[in-house]
C-alpha positions in Angstrom: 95.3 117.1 94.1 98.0 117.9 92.0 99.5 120.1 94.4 99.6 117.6 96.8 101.6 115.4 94.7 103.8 118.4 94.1 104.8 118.6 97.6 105.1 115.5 98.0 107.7 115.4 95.3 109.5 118.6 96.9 109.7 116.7 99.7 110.9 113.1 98.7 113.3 115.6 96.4 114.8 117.5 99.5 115.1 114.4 101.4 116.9 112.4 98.5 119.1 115.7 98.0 119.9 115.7 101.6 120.4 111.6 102.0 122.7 112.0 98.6 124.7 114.5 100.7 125.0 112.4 103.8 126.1 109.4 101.7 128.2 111.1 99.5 126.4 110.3 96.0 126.2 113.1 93.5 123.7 111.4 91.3 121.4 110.6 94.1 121.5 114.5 94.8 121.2 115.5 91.4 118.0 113.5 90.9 117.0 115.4 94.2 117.3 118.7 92.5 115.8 117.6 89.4 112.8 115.9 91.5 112.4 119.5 92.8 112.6 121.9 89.7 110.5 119.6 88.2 107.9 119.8 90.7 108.6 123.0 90.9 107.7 123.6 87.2 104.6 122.0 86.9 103.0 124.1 89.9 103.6 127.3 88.4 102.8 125.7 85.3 99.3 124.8 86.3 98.9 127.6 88.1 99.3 130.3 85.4 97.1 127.8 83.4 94.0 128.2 85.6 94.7 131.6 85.8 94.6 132.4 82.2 91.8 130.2 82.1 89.6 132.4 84.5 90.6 135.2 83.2 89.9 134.3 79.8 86.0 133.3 80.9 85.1 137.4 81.7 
């Protein structure tokens, strides 16, 4: 679930960055690329998470 929310975020991110682009707003494309590092972030945050989880459980 939370990695569906992720790419959702990725996604609204990209299309925010791209719209921001078209309509000539730096702060709309800005909170694009924040949209998407932070999304970003909290993937390979959870991932490494459940993975030092499993690995901890040997």
């Amino acid at each position: 679930m939370k990695y569906a929310l992720a790419a959702v975020a990725v996604l609204l991110g990209v299309a925010a960055f791209v719209y921001g682009g078209a309509d000539d707003s730096p702060g709309l494309q800005l909170l694009g690329a924040l949209l998407v590092i932070g999304a970003i972030v909290l993937v390979v945050r959870t991932a490494r998470r459940g993975q030092s989880r499993s690995s901890g459980l040997r």
